[in-house]
PDB file with SEQRES, HELIX, SHEET and CRYST1 records, atoms N, CA, C and O in Angstrom:
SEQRES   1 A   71  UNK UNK UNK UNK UNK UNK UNK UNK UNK UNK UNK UNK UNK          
SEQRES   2 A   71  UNK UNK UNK UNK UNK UNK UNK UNK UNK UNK UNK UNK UNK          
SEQRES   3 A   71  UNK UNK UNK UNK UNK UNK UNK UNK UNK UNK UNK UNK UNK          
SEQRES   4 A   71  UNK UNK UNK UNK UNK UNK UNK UNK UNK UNK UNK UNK UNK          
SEQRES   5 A   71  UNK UNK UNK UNK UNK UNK UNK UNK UNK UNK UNK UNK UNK          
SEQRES   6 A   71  UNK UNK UNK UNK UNK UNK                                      
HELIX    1 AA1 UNK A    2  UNK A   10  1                                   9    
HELIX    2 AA2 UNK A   23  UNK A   31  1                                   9    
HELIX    3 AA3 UNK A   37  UNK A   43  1                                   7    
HELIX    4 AA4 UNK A   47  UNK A   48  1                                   2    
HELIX    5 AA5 UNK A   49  UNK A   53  3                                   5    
HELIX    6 AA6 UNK A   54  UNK A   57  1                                   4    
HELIX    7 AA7 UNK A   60  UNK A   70  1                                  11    
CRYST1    1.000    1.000    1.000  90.00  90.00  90.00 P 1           1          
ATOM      1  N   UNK A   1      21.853  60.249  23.203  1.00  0.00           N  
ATOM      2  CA  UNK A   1      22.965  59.400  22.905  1.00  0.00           C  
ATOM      3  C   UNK A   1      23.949  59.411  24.084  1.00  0.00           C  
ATOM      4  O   UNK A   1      24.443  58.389  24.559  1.00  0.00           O  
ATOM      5  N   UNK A   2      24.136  60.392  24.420  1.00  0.00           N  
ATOM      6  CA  UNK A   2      25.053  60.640  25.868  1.00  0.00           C  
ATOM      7  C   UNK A   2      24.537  59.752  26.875  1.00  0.00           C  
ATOM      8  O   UNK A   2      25.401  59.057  27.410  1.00  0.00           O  
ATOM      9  N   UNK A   3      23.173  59.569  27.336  1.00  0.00           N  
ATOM     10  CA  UNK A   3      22.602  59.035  28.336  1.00  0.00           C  
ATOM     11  C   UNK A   3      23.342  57.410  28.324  1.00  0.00           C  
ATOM     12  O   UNK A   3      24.114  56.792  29.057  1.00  0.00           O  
ATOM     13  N   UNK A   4      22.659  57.169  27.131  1.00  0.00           N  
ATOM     14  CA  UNK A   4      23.029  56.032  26.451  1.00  0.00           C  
ATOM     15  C   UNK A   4      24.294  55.210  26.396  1.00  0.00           C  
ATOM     16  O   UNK A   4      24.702  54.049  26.369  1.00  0.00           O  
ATOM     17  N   UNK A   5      24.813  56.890  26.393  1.00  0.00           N  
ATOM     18  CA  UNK A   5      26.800  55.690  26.630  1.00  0.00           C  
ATOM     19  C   UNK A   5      26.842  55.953  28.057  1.00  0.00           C  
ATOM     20  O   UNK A   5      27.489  55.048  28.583  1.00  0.00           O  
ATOM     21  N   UNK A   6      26.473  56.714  28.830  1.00  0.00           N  
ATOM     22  CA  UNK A   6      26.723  56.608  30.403  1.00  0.00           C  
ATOM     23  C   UNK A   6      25.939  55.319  30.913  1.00  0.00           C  
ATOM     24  O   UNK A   6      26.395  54.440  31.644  1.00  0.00           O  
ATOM     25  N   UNK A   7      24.712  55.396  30.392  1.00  0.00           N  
ATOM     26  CA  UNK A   7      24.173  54.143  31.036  1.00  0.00           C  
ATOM     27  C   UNK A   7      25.187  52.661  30.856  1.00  0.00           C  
ATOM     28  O   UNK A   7      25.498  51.908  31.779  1.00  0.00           O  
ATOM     29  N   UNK A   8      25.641  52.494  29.154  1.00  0.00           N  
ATOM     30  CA  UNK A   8      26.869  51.095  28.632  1.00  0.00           C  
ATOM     31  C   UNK A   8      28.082  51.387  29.786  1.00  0.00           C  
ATOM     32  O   UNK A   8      28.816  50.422  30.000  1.00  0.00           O  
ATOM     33  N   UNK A   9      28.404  52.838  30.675  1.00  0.00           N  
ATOM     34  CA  UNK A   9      29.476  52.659  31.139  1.00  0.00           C  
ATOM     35  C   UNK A   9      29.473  52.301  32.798  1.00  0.00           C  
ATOM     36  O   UNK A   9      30.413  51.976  33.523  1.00  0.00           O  
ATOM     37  N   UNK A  10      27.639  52.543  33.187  1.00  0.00           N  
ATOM     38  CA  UNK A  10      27.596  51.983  34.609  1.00  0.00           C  
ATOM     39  C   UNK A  10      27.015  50.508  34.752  1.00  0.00           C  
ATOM     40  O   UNK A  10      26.912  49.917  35.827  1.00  0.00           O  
ATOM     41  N   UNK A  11      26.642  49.989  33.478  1.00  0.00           N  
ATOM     42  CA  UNK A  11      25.912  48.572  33.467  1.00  0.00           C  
ATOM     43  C   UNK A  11      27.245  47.409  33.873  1.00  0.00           C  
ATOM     44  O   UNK A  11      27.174  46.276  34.349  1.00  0.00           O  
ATOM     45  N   UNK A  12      28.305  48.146  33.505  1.00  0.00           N  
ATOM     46  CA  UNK A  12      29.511  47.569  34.232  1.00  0.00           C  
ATOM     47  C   UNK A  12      29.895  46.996  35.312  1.00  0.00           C  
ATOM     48  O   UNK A  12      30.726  46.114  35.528  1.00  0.00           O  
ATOM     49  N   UNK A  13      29.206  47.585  35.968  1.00  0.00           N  
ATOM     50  CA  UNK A  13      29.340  47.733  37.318  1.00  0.00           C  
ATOM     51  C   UNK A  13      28.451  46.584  38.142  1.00  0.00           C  
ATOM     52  O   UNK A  13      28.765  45.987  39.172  1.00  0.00           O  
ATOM     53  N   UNK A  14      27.326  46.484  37.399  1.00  0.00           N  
ATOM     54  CA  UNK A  14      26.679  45.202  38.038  1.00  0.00           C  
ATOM     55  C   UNK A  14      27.077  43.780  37.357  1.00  0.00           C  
ATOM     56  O   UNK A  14      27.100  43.392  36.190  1.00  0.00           O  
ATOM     57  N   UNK A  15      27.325  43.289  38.378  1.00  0.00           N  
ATOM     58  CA  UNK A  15      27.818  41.569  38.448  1.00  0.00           C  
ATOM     59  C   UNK A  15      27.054  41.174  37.723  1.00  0.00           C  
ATOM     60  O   UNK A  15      27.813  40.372  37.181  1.00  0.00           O  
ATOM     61  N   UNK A  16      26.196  41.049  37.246  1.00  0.00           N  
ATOM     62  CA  UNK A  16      24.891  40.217  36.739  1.00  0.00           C  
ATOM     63  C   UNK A  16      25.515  40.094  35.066  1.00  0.00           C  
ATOM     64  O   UNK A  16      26.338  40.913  34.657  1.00  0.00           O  
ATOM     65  N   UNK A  17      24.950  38.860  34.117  1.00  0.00           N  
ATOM     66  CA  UNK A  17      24.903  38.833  32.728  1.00  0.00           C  
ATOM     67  C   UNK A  17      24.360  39.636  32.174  1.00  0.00           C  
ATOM     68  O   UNK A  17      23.140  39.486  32.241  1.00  0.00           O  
ATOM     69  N   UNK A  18      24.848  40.937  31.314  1.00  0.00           N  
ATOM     70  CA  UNK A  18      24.210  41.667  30.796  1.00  0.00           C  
ATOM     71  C   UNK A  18      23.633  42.863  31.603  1.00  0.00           C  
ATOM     72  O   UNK A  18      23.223  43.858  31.004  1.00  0.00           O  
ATOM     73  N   UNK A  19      23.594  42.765  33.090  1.00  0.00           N  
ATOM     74  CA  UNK A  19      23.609  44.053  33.283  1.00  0.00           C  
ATOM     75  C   UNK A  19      22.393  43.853  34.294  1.00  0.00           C  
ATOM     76  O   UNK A  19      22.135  44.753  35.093  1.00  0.00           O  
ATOM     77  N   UNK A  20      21.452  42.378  34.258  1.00  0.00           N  
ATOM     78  CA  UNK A  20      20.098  42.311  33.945  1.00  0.00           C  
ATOM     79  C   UNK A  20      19.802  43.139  35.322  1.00  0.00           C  
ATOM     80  O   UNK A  20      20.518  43.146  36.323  1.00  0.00           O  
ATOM     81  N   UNK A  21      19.068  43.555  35.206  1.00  0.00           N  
ATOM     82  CA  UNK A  21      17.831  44.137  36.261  1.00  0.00           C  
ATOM     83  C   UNK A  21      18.184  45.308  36.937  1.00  0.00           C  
ATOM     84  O   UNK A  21      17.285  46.127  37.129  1.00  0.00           O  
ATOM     85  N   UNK A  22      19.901  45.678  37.547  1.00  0.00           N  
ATOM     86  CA  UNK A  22      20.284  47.342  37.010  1.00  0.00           C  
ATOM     87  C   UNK A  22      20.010  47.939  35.868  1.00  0.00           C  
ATOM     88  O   UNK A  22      19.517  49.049  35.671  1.00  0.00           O  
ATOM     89  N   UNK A  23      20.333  47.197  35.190  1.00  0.00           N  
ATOM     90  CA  UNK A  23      20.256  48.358  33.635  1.00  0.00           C  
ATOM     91  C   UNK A  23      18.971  48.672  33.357  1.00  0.00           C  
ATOM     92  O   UNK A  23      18.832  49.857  33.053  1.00  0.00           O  
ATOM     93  N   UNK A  24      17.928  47.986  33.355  1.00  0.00           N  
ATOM     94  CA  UNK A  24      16.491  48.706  33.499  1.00  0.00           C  
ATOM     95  C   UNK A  24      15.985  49.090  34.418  1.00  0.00           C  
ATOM     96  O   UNK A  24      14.827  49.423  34.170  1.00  0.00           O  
ATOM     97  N   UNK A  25      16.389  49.285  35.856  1.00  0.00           N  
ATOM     98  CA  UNK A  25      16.651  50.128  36.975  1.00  0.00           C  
ATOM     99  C   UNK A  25      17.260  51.529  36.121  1.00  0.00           C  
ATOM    100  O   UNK A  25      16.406  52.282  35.652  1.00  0.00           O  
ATOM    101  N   UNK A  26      18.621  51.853  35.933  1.00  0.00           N  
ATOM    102  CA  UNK A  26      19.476  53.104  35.380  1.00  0.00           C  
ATOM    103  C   UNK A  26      18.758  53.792  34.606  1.00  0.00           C  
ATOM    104  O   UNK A  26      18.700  55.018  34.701  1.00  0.00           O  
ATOM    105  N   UNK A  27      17.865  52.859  33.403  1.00  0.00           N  
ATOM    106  CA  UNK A  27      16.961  53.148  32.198  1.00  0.00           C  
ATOM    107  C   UNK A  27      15.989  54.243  32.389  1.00  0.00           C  
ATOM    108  O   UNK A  27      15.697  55.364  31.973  1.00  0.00           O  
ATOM    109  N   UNK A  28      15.555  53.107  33.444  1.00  0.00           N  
ATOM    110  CA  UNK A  28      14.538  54.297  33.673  1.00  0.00           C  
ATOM    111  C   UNK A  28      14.606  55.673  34.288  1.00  0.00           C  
ATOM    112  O   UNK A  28      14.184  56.795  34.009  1.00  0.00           O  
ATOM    113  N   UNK A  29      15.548  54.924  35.552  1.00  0.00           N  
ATOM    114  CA  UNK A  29      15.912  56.138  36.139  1.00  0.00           C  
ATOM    115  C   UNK A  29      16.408  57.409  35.338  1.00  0.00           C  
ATOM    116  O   UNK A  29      15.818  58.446  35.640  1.00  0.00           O  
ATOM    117  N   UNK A  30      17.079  57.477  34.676  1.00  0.00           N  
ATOM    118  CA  UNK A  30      18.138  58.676  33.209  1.00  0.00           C  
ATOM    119  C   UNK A  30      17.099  58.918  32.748  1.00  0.00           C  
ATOM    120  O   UNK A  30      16.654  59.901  33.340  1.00  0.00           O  
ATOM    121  N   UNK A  31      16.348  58.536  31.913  1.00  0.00           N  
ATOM    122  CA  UNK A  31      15.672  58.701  30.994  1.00  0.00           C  
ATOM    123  C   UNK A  31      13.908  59.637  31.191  1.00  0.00           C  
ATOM    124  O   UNK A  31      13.310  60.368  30.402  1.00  0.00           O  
ATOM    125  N   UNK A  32      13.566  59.179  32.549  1.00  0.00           N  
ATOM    126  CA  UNK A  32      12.627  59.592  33.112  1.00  0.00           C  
ATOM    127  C   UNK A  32      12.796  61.053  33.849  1.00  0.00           C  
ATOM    128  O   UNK A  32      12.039  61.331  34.779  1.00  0.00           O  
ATOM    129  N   UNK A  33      13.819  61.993  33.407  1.00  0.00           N  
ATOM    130  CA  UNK A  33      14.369  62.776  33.746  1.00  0.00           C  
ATOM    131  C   UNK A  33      13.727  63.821  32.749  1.00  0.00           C  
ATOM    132  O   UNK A  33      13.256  64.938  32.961  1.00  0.00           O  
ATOM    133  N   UNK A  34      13.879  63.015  31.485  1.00  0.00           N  
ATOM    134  CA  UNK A  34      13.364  63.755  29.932  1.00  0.00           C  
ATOM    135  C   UNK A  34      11.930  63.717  29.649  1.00  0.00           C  
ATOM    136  O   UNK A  34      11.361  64.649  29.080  1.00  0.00           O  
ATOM    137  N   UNK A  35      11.257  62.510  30.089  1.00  0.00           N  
ATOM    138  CA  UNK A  35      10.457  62.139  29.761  1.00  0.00           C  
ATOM    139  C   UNK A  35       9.211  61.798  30.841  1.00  0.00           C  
ATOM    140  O   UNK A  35       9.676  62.151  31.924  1.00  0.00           O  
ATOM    141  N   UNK A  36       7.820  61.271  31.074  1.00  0.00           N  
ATOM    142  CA  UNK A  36       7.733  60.704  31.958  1.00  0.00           C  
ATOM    143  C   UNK A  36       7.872  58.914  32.471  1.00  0.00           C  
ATOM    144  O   UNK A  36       8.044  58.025  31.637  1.00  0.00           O  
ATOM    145  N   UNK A  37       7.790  58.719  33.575  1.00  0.00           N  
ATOM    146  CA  UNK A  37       8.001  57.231  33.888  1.00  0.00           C  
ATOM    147  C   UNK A  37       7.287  55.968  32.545  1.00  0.00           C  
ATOM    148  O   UNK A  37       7.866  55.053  31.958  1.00  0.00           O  
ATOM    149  N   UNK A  38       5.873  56.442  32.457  1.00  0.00           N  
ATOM    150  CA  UNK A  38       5.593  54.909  31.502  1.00  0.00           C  
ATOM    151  C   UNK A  38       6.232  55.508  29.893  1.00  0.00           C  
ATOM    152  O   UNK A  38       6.278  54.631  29.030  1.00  0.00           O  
ATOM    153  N   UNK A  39       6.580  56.533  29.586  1.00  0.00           N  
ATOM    154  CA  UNK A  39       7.077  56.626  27.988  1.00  0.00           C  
ATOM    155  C   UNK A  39       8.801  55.653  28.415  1.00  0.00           C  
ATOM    156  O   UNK A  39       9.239  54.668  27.821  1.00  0.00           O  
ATOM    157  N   UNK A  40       9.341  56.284  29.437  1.00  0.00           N  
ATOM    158  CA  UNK A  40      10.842  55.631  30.123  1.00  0.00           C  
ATOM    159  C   UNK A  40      10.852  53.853  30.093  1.00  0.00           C  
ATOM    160  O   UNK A  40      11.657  52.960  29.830  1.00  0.00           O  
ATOM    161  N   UNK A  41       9.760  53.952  30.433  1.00  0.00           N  
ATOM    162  CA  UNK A  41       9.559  51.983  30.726  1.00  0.00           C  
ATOM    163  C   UNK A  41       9.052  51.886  29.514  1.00  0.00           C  
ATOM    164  O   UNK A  41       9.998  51.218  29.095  1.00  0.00           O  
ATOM    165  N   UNK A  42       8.229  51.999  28.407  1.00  0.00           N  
ATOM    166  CA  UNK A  42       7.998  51.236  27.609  1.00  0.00           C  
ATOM    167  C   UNK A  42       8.851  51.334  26.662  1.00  0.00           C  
ATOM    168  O   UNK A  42       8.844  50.410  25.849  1.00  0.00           O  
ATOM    169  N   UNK A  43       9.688  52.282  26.490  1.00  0.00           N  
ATOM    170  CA  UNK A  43      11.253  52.693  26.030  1.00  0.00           C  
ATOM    171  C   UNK A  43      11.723  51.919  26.079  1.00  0.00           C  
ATOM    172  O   UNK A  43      12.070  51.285  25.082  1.00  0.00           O  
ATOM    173  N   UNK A  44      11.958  51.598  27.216  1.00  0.00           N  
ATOM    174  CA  UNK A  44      13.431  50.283  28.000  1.00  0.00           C  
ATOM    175  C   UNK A  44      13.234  48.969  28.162  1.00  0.00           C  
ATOM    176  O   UNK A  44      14.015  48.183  28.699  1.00  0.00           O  
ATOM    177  N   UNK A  45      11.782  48.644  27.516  1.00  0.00           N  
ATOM    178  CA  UNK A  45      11.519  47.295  27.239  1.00  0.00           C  
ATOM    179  C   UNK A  45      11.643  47.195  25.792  1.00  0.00           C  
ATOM    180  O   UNK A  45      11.662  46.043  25.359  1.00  0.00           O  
ATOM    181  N   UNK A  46      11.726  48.090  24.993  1.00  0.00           N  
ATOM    182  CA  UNK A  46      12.010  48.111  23.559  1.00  0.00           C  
ATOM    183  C   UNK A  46      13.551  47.588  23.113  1.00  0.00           C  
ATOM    184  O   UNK A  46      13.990  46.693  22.391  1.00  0.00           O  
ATOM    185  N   UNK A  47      14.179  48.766  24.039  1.00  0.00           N  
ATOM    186  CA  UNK A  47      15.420  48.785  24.163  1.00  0.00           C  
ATOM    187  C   UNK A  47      16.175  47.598  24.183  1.00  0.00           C  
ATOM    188  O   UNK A  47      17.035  47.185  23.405  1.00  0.00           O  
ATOM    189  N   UNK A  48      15.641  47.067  25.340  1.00  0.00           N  
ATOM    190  CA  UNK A  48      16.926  45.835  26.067  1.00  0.00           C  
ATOM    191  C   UNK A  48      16.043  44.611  24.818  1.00  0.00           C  
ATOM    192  O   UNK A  48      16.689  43.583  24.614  1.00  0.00           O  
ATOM    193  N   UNK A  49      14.634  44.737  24.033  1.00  0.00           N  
ATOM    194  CA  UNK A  49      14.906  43.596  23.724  1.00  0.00           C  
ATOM    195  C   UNK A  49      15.617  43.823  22.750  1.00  0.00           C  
ATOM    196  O   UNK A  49      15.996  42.778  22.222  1.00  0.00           O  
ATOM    197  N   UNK A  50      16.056  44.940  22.155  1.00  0.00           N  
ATOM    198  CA  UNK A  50      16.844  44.578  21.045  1.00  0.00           C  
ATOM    199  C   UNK A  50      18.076  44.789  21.114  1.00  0.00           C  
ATOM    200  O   UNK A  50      18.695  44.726  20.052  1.00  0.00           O  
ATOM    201  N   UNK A  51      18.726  45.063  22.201  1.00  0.00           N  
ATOM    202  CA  UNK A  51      19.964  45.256  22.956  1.00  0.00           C  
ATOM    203  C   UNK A  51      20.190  44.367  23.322  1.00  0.00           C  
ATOM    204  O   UNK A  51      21.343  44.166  22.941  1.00  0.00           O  
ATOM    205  N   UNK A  52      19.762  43.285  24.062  1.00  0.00           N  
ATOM    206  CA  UNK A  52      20.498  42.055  24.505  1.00  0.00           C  
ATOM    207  C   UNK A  52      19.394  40.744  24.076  1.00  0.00           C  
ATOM    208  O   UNK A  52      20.017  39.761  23.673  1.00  0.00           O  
ATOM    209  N   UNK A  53      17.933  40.572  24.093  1.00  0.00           N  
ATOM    210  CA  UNK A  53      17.515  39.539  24.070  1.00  0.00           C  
ATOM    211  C   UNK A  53      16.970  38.935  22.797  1.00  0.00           C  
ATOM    212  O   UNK A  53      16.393  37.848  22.754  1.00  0.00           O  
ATOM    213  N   UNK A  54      17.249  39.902  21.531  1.00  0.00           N  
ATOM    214  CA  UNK A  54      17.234  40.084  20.510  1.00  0.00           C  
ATOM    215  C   UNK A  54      18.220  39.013  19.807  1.00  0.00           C  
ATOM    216  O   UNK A  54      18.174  37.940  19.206  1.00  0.00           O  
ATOM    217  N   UNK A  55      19.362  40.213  20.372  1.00  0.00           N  
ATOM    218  CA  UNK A  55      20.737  39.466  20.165  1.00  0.00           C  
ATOM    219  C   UNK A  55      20.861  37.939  19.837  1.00  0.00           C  
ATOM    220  O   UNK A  55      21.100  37.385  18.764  1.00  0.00           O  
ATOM    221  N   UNK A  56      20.551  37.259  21.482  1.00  0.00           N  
ATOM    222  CA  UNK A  56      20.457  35.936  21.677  1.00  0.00           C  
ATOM    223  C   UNK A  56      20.035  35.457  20.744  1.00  0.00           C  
ATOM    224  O   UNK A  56      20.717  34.927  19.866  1.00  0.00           O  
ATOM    225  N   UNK A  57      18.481  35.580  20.759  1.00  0.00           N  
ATOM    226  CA  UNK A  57      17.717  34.903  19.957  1.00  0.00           C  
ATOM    227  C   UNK A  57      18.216  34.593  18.163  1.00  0.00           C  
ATOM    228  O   UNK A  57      18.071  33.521  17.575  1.00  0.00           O  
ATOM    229  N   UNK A  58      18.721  35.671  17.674  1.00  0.00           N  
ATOM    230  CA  UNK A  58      19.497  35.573  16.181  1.00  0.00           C  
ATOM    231  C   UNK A  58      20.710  34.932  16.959  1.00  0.00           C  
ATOM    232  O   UNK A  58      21.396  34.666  15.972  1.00  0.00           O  
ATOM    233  N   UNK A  59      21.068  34.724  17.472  1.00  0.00           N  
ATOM    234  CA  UNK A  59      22.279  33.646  17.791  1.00  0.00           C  
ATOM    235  C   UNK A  59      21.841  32.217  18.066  1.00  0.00           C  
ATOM    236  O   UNK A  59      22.692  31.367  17.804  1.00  0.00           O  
ATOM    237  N   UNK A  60      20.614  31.764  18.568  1.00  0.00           N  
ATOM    238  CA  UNK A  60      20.308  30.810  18.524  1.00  0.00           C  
ATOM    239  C   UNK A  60      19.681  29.797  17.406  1.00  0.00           C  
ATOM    240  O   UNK A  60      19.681  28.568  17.336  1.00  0.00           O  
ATOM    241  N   UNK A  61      19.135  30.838  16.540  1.00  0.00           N  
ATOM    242  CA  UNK A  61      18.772  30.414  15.297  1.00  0.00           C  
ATOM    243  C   UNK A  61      20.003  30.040  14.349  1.00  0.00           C  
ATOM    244  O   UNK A  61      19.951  29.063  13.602  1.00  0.00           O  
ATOM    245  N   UNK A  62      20.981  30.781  14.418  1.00  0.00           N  
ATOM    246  CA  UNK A  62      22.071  30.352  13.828  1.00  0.00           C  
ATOM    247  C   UNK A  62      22.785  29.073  14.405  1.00  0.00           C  
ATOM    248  O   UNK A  62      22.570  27.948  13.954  1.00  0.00           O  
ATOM    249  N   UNK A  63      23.474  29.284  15.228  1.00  0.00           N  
ATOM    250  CA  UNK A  63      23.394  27.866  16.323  1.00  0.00           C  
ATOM    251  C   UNK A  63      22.806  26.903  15.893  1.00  0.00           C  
ATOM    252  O   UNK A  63      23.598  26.022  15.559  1.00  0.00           O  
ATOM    253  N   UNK A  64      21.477  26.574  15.696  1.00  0.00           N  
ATOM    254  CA  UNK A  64      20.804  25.644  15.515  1.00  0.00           C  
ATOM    255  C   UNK A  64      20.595  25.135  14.334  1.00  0.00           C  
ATOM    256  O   UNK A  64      20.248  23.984  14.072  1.00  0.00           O  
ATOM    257  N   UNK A  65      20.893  26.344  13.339  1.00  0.00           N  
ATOM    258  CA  UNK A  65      21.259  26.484  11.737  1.00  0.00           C  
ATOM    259  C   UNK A  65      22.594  25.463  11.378  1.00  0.00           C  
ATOM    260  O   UNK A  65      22.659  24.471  10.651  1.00  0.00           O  
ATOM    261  N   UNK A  66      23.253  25.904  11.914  1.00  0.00           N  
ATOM    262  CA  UNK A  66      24.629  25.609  12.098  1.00  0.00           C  
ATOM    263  C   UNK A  66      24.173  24.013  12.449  1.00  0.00           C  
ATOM    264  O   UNK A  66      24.097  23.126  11.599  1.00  0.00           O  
ATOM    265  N   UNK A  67      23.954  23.888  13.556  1.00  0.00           N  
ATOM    266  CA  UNK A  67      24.112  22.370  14.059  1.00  0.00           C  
ATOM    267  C   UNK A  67      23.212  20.953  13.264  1.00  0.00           C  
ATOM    268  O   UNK A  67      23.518  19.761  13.295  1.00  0.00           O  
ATOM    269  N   UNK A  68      22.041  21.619  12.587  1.00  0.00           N  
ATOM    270  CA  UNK A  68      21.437  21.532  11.753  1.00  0.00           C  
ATOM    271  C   UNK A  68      22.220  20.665  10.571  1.00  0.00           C  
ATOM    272  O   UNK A  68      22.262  19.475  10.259  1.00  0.00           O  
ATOM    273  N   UNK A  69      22.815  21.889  10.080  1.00  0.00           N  
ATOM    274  CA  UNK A  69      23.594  21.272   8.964  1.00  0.00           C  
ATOM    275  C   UNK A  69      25.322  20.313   9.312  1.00  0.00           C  
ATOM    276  O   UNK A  69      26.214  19.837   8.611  1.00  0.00           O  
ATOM    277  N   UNK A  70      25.091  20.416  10.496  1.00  0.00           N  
ATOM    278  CA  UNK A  70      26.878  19.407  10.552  1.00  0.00           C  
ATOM    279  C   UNK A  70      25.764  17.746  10.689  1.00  0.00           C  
ATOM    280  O   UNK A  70      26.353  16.712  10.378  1.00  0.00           O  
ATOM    281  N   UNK A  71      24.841  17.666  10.965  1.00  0.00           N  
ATOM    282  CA  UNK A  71      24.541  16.403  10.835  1.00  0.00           C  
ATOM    283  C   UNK A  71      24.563  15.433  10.198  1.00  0.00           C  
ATOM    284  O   UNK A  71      24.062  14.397  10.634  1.00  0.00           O  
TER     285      UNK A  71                                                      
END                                                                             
């Protein structure tokens, strides 16, 4: 859990939307410390999809839910 909030507090730091392509850079890097590299990566593809691309996606369905019905 610690890793976890250090990683939310350096994803900051990159310019990018969401963090993209540092934060699964950091991911692995932290994490592969505990673990080895492919448990770290198939981790952090779990992760971010339900951390950020997850997200989207139930936002777009609503969105479209939404727009759906103002017609």
């Amino acid at each position: 859990m610690a890793l976890s909030a250090f990683l939310g507090m350096l994803k900051v730091f990159a310019p990018l939307p969401g963090g993209a392509g540092g934060t699964e850079v950091l991911f692995i890097i932290l994490f592969s410390i505990f673990t080895n590299q492919i448990v770290a990566t198939s981790t952090m593809i779990v992760w971010r999809f339900v951390s950020f691309y997850m997200i989207m996606l139930i936002g777009f369905v609503f969105y479209m839910t939404y727009k759906l019905k103002m017609r």
